[in-house]
C-alpha positions in Angstrom: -14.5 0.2 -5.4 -12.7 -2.4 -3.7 -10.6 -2.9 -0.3 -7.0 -4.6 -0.9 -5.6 -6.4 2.0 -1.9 -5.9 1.7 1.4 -6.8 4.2 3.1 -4.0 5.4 6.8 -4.9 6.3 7.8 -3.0 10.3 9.5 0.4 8.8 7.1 1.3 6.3 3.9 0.4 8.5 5.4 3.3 10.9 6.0 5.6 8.0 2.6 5.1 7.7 1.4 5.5 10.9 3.2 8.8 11.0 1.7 10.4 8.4 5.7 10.2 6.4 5.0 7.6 3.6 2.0 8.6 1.4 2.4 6.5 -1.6 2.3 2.7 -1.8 4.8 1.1 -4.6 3.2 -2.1 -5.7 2.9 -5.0 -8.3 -0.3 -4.0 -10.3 -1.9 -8.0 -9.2 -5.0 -6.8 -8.0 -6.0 -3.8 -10.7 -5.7 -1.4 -8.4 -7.8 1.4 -8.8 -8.7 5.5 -7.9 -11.2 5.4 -5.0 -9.9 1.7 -3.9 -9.4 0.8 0.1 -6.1 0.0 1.1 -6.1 -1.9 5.0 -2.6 -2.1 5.3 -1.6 -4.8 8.5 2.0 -4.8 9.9 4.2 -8.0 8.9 6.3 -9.7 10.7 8.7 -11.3 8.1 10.9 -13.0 10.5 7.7 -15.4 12.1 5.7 -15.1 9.0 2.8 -14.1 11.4 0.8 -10.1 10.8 1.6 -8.2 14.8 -1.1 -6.6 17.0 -0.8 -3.6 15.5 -3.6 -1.8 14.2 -5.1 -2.0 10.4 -4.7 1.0 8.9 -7.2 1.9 5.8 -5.9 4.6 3.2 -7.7 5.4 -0.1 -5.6 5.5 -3.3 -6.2 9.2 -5.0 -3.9 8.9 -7.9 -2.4 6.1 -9.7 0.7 5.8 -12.1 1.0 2.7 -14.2 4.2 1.2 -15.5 6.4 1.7 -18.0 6.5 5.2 -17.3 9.6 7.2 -15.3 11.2 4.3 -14.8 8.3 1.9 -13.0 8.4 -1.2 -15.1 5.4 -3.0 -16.6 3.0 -4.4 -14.0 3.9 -2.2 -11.5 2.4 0.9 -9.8 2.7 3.7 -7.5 -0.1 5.2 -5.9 -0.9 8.2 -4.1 -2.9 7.6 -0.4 -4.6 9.4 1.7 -5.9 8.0 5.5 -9.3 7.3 5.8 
């Protein structure tokens, strides 16, 4: 299993934090895999820098590969759950 390191743009990090957004939508760079880490750190796109925010870890449960239901190619949607 690996642990992904992935920006988290202000809106959905909060999602997150709250327990509302339980899926990540990404482009399938990193072979994403069932059982993989996710440490999602808050972005701050406007100075380019990550905030002081906490990392937060989530573990992917399900996975959905493109072309299917509309996902293109190369992309996938994943189910998460908090660590």
């Amino acid at each position: 299993m690996k642990t992904h390191h992935l920006k988290v743009w202000p809106w959905f990090y909060r999602e997150l934090l709250t327990g509302a957004k339980t899926f990540e939508l990404r482009k399938n760079d990193r072979d994403f895999k069932v059982g993989d880490t996710l440490e999602e750190e808050e972005w701050n796109d406007a100075t380019q820098q990550y905030t002081e925010s906490p990392h937060l870890r989530f573990t992917v449960t399900h996975i959905m590969h493109g072309p299917l239901f509309g996902l293109e190619a190369g992309w996938c949607c994943m189910s998460i759950k908090p660590e």
